[in-house]
Every structure is written in C-alpha cells, then in structure tokens.
C-alpha positions as CSV (number, residue, x, y, z in Angstrom):
1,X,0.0,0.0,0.0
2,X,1.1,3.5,-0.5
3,X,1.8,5.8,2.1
4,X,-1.1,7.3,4.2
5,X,-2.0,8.9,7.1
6,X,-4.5,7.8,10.4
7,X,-6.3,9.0,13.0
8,X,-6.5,7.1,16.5
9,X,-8.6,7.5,19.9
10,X,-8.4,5.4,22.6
11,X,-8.4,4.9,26.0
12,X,-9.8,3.3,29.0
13,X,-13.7,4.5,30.0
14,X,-13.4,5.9,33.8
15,X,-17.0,5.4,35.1
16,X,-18.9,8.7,35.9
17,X,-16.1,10.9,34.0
18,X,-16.9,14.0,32.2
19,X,-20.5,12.6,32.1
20,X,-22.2,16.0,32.8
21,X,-25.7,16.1,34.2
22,X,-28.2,13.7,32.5
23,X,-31.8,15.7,33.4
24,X,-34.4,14.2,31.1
25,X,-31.6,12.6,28.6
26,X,-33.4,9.2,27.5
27,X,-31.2,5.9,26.9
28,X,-32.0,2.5,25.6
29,X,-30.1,0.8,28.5
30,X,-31.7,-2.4,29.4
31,X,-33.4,-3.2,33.1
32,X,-30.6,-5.0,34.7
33,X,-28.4,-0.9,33.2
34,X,-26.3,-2.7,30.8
35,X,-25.4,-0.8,27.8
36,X,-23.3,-0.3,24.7
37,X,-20.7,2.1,24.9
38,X,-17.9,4.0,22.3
39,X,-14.5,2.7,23.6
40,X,-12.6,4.5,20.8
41,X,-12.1,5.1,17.1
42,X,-9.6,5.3,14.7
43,X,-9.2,6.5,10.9
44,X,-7.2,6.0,8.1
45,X,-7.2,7.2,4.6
46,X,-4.9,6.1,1.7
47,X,-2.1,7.7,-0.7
48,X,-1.3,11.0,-0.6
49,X,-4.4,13.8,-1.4
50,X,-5.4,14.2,-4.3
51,X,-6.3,18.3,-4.9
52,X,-8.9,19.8,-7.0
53,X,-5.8,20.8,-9.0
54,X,-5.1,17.4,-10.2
55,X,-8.7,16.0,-11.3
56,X,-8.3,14.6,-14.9
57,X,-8.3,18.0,-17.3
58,X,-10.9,16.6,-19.7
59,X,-13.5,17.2,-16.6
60,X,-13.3,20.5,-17.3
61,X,-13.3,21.6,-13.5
62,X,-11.3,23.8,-11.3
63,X,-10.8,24.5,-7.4
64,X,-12.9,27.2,-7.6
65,X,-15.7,24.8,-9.7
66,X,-15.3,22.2,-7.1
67,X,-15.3,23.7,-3.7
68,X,-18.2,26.2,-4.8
69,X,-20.6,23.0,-5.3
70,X,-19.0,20.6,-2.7
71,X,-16.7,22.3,-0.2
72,X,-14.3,19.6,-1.3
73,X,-10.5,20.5,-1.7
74,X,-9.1,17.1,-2.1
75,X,-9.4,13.6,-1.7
76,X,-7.1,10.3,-1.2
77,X,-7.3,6.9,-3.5
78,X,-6.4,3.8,-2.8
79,X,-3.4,2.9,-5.1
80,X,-3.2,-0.1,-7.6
81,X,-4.1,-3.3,-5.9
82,X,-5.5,-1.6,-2.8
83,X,-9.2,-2.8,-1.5
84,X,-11.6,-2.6,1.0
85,X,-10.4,-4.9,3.1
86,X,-6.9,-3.7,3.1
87,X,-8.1,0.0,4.3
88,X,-10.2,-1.2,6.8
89,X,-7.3,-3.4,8.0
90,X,-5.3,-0.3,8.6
91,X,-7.8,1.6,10.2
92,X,-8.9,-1.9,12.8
93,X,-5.0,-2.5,13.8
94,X,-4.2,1.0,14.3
95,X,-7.3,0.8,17.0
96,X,-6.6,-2.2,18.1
97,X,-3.2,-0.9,18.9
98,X,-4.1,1.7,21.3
99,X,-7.0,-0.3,22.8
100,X,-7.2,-0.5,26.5
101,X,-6.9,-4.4,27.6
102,X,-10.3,-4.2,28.7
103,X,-10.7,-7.8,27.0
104,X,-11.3,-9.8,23.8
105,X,-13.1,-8.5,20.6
106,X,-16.0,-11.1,20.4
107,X,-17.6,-9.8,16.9
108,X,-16.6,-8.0,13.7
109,X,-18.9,-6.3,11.5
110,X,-17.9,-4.2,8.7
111,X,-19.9,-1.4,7.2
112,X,-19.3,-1.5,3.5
113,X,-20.7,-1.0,-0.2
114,X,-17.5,-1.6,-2.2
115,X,-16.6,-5.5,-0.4
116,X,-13.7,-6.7,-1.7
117,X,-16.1,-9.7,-3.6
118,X,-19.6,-10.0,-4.1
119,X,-19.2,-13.1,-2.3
120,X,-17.8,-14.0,0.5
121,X,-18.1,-10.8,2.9
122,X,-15.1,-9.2,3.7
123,X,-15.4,-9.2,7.0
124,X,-14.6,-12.9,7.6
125,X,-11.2,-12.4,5.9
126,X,-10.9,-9.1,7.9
127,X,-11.2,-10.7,11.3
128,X,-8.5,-13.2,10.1
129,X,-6.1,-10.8,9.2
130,X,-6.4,-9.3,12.0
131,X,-5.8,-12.5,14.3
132,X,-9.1,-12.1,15.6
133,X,-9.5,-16.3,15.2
134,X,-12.9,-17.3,14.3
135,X,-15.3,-14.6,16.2
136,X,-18.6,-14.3,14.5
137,X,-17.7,-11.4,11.8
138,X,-20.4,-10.1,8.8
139,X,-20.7,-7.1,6.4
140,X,-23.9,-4.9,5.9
141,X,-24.4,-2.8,2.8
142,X,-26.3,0.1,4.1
143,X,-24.2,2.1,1.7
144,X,-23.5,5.8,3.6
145,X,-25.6,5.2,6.3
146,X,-23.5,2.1,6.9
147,X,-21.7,2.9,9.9
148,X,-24.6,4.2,11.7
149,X,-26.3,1.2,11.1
150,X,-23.5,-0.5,12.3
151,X,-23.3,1.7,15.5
152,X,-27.2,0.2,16.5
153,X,-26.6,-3.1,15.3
154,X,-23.1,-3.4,17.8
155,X,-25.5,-1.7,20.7
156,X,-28.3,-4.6,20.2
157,X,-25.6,-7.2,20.0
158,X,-23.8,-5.9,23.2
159,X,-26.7,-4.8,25.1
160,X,-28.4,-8.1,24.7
161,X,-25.5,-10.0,26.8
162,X,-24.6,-12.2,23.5
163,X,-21.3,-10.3,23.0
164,X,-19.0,-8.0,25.2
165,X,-16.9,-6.1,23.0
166,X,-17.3,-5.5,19.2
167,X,-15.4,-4.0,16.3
168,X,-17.1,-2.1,14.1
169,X,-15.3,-0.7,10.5
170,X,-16.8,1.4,7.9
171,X,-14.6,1.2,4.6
172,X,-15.2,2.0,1.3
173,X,-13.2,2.4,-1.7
174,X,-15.3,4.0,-4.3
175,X,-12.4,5.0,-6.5
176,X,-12.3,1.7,-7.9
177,X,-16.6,1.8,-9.2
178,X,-16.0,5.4,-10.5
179,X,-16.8,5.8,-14.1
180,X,-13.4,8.0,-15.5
181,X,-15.9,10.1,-17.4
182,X,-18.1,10.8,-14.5
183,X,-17.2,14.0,-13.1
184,X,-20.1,14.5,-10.8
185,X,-19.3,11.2,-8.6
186,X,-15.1,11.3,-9.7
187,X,-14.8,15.3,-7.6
188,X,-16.4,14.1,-4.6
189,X,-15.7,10.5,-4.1
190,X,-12.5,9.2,-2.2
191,X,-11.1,6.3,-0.2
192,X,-10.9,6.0,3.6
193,X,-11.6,3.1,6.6
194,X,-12.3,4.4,10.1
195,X,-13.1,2.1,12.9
196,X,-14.7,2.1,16.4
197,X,-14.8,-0.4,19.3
198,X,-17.7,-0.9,20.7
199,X,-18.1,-2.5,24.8
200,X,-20.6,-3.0,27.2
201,X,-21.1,-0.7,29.7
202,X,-23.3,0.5,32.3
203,X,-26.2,3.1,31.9
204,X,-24.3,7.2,32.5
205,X,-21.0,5.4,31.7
206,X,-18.6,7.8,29.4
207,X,-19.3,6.8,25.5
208,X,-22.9,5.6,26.1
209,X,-24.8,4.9,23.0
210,X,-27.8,6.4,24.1
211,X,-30.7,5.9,21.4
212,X,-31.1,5.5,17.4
213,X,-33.9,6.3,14.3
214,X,-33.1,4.0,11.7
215,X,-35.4,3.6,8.3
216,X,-35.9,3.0,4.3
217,X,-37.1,3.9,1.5
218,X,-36.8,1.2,-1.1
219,X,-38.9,2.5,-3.7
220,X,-35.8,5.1,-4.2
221,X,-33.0,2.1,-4.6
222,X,-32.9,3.7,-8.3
223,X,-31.2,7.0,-7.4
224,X,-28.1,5.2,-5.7
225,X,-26.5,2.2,-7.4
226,X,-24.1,0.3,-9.4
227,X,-26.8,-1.7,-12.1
228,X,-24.6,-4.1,-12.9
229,X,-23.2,-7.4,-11.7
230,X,-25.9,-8.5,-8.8
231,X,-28.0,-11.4,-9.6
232,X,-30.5,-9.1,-10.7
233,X,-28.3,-8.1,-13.6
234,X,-27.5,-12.0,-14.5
235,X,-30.5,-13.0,-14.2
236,X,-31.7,-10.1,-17.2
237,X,-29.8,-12.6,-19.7
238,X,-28.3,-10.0,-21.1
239,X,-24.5,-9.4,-21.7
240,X,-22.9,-7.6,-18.8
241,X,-22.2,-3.8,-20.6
242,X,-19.2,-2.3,-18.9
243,X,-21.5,1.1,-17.6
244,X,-23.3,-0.7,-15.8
245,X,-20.2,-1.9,-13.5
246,X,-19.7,2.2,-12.4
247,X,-21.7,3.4,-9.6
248,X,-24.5,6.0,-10.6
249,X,-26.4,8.5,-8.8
250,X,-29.2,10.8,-9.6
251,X,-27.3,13.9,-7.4
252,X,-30.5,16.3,-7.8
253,X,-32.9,14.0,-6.4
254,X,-30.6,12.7,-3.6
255,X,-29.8,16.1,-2.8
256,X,-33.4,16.3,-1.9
257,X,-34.1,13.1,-0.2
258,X,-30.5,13.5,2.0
259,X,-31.8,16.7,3.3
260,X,-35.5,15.4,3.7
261,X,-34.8,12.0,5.9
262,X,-31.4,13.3,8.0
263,X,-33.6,16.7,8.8
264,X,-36.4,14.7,9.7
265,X,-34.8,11.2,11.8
266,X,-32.5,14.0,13.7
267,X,-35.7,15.6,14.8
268,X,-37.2,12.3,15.3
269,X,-33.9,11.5,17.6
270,X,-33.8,14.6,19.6
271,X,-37.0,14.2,20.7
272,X,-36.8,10.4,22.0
273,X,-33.5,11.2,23.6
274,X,-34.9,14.2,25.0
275,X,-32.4,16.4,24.3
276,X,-33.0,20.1,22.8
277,X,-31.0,21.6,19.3
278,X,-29.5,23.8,21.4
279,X,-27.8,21.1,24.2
280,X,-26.0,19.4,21.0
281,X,-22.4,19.9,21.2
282,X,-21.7,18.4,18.3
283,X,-23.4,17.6,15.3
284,X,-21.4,14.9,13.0
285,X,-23.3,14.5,9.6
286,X,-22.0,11.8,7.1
287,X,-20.0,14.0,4.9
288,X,-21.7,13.7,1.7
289,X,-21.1,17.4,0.5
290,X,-21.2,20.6,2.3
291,X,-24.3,22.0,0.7
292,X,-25.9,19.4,2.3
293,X,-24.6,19.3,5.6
294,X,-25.1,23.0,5.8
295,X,-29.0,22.8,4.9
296,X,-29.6,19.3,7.2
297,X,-27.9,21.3,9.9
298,X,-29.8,24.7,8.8
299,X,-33.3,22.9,9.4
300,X,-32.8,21.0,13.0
301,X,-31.1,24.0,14.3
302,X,-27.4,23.7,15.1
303,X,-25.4,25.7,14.0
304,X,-21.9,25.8,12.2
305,X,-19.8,26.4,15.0
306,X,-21.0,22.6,16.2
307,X,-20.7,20.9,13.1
308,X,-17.7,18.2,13.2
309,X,-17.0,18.3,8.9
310,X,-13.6,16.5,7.4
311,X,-15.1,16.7,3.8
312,X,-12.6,19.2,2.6
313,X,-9.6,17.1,3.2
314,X,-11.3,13.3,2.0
315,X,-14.0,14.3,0.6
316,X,-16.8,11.8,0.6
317,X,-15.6,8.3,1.7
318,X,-18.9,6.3,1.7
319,X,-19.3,4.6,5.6
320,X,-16.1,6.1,6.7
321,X,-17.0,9.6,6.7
322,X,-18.1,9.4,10.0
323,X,-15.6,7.5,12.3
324,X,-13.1,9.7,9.9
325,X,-14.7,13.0,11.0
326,X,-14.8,11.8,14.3
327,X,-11.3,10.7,15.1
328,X,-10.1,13.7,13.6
329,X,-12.0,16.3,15.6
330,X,-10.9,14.2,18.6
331,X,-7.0,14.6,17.6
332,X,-7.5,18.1,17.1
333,X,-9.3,18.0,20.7
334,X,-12.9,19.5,19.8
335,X,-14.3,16.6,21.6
336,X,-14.4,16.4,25.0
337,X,-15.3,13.9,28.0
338,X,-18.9,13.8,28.0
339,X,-20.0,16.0,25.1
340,X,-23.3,15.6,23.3
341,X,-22.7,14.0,20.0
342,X,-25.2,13.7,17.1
343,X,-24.7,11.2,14.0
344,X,-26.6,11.3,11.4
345,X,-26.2,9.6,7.5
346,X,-28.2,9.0,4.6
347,X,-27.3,6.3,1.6
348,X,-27.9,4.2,-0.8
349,X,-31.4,2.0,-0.9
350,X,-32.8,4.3,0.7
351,X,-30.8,4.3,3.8
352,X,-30.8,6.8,6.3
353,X,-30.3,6.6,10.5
354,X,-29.2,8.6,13.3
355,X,-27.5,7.9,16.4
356,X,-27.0,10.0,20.0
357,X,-23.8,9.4,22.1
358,X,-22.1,10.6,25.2
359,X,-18.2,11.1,24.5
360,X,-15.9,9.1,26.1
361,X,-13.3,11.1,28.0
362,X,-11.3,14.2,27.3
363,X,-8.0,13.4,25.0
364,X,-5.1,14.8,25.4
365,X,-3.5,15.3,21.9
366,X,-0.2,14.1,20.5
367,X,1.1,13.8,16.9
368,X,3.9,11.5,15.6
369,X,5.2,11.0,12.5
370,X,6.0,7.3,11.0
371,X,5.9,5.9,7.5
372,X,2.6,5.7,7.1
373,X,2.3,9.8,7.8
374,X,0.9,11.7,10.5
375,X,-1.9,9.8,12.7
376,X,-3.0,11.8,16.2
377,X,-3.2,9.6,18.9
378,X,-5.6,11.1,21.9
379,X,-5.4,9.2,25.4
380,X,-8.0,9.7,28.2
C-alpha cells in the first residue's frame, strides 16, 4: 500500500467521567443498566491527497468549480491493488493498537458498499487478518448510512448479553466503481476506513450509546446504485455492458431526499432522547457534500460552529465519513469527556439513520510521525 495517514482515539472508560448532568436525557439501556458504549475510534485514509488541482483535465473543472458546489478540496485513492479490506485493516489495527486491555473482541462487523467480492463478505477475511480467530464477523451494505447502522446493530448485539466487545469498521473504496468520465461522482468520491470499538457498559458510563432512528425507503434504490453485476443483472440474460459496473447516482434528487430523511430522523432523535437543538455539542453528519450538511444542519437548528466536517480534506468516503470526521476532531481536541454527540447519514437503498452518544473522555493530543504519515493519537 502506498503511504497514508491515520487518525487514533483510545483509551480506558473511567466510570462517571466527564459525564455531565443527565436531566431528562433518555437511553436504551436495558433493566438490569447494561449498555453499549464508544470505547474508541480510529481512521485512516490512503495515498497521498489528491487536490482539485489534479482532477483529470478533460472534466473541465477547477478548485474554484469544485469547492463552490461541494466544499471539497481534495481527496485520497487507494493505489493499484488496494481494496476494502486492506483500508479497513489499517484503520482496525491502528485501534486495536491503542486499545485498552479491557478484554477480547468477540464480533466484527464491517460497514461497506465496495466489499472486496460480491461473495464471501469481507469481513470474515478481515477478522483473520487481523488474528481475531474465528469470532462471528459479517458485512452490511447500508451504503452511507452504513456505519450508523453499524453503530445500533453493535448496541443490540452488546446490550443483549450475547457479546461484550465489538469492532465495528466502515470502509469504502469508491475510486475503484467510479466511471473515469463521470465527473459529478469522480470530484467528490474518495477512499478511507475508520473504525470504532464498541463494549458493554453501564447506563451514565462515558461513550454511552444512548438511542437511534433507523429507516428505508426502497422505492428510491434507483437513485443510488451500481446496475450491474448482482444477480438481478445475471439474471436479465443480457451481456454484462461495462457502464453498468460504475456506480450512478441521480445527485439532484438525492440532494433532496438527504436533506429530507437526516432533517427529519435528527428531529425524530432529539425528541426520543430528550435532548433540545440547542444542548447538541456536536453535530457529525455523514459527509456527503457541504451544501448538504449545511441545509440538514440549517433545518434541525445547530449551528456551524458545532458541526464536526472533514469533507474538505477526503472528501466523501462512503461509511467512513463518520468515524473519519470523528477521530479527527478528537486529535484536534474539539471533543471532549462527556460532550453531546449527534450522527446522522443518509445512503444508498434508501438508507438513512441517526445515532446520540455521550463522549468518552477528554484526549489529550499528540502527533507522531512514522511511514505511514501523521496519525494523532488522543489518550483519556
């Protein structure tokens, strides 16, 4: 792989720290109090960045073009021979690394819409590589809203008492089902893994996963797609045309529908966890393009002082945006020991969830420099 650069945060959860006055705050703890909480999260994103001033010249686009419509300013791709699996590799052992020994990692699931096969999963393989034995470990192909997804599948898994300690991945490496003459997916598209651990906890812990709005639209799995190679597409009896391989999108209408379902499931969250616009400290939308983040944010009432954004660095990296956005506003210290964190993400299928957190712990920032580039590593 070629050089890169990573984001870790990690750290043991000290009970009752930073957790700030609950009040009305709702959770989805179970009766006996046991919970799902963030442990930490890591990101990684491959290459060196790729700037506006490098896009291929027969797109016909400039910085100025491509930052006025998106907010973008560059964006990282995997190099030759780099996939999925090998990202979210990077981003899982660079977690793992700096994980407190609070015990094993029972499950792996791995948020995901570009898997390294159509079949088997690449999560499987993942777990393998890295010496994770034969834990349960499975993909889901929520597309963007992947990771979220992810986040409330960990919490039932965990809060249930079938597993103690999960890792969760969102990877993507859409540079590799771009179509070259596709300049409305090729300027905001890039590569990037990020990864979370997720551990059971008790109800007002630090990191507490504290409630989720999840839903779909499937009369909309049109707008977002790749048409070919499924078993829908062999089973047309028709020969496989190489278009049909590239992942399309109908940007207008998703534009609309983004803005429509995150607006409406972060109002829809805020209200069952009983917290007001105003009490969110940090807003963390998946970072599809700024226009949209600024209107989702623009209609539930936060404004852009608490919005976490990494878009203009990596542009949009599928189910990695988010554990990307949020490993690098924790190296950079805007997150803090019991801070009010909303997610929200909208995808393919329709897709779209939200998810409410408690932070878990205050970092204390440090950057190092190795081969791989510069990764921040924040301790609590």
């Amino acid at each position: 792989m070629t050089t890169g650069s990573g984001q870790r945060v990690t750290g043991r959860r000290a009970a009752g720290s930073g957790a700030g006055p609950r009040g009305r705050e709702h959770a989805l703890a179970t009766g006996s109090g046991r919970t799902a909480v963030l442990e930490g999260v890591a990101g990684w994103v491959p290459g060196e960045p790729v700037p506006n001033e490098l896009l291929p010249a027969g797109w016909g686009v400039d910085d100025a073009w491509v930052r006025r419509r998106t907010g973008i300013g560059s964006r990282h791709r995997a190099g030759p021979g780099a996939a999925t699996g090998d990202l979210a590799y990077e981003a899982a052992s660079r977690l793992l690394a700096g994980a407190p020994a609070a015990g094993p990692v029972d499950a792996v699931v791995l948020a995901t819409a570009t898997p390294d096969h159509l079949c088997p999963g690449t999560a499987p393989a993942l777990a393998a590589r890295l010496g994770l034995g034969t834990v349960p470990a499975l993909d889901i192909a929520a597309v963007c809203s992947g990771f979220v997804y992810g986040l409330a599948l960990c919490h039932g898994l965990i809060a249930s008492g079938l597993y103690g300690r999960v890792l969760l991945v969102g990877a993507d490496v859409y540079s590799t089902w771009l179509d070259p003459e596709d300049r409305s997916a090729g300027v905001v598209f890039g590569d990037g893994a990020g990864a979370a651990l997720i551990a059971a906890g008790q109800a007002g812990d630090p990191g507490e996963l504290l409630a989720f709005d999840l839903g779909s639209d499937g009369t909309g799995y049109e707008l977002i797609t790749v048409p070919g190679g499924g078993a829908r597409a062999r089973a047309s009896g028709k020969p496989a045309a190489l278009p049909d391989a590239y992942f399309r999108m109908q940007g207008s209408t998703v534009y609309q529908h983004a803005v429509e379902r995150m607006t409406g499931s972060c109002r829809t969250l805020l209200e069952r966890v009983g917290w007001d616009p105003a009490e969110v400290d940090h807003f963390v939308p998946h970072q599809a393009n700024a226009r949209i983040l600024r209107a989702v944010a623009d209609r539930v009432g936060i404004g852009p002082q608490r919005c976490v954004t990494h878009l203009e660095r990596v542009g949009n990296t599928g189910a990695a945006s988010i554990p990307l956005a949020l490993a690098d506003a924790a190296g950079r210290g805007v997150l803090r020991g019991g801070d009010r964190v909303l997610l929200t993400a909208f995808g393919g299928g329709l897709t779209w969830g939200s998810a409410a957190l408690r932070w878990p712990g205050t970092p204390q920032t440090d950057s190092t420099i190795s081969t791989e580039g510069t990764q921040h590593v924040a301790v609590r």
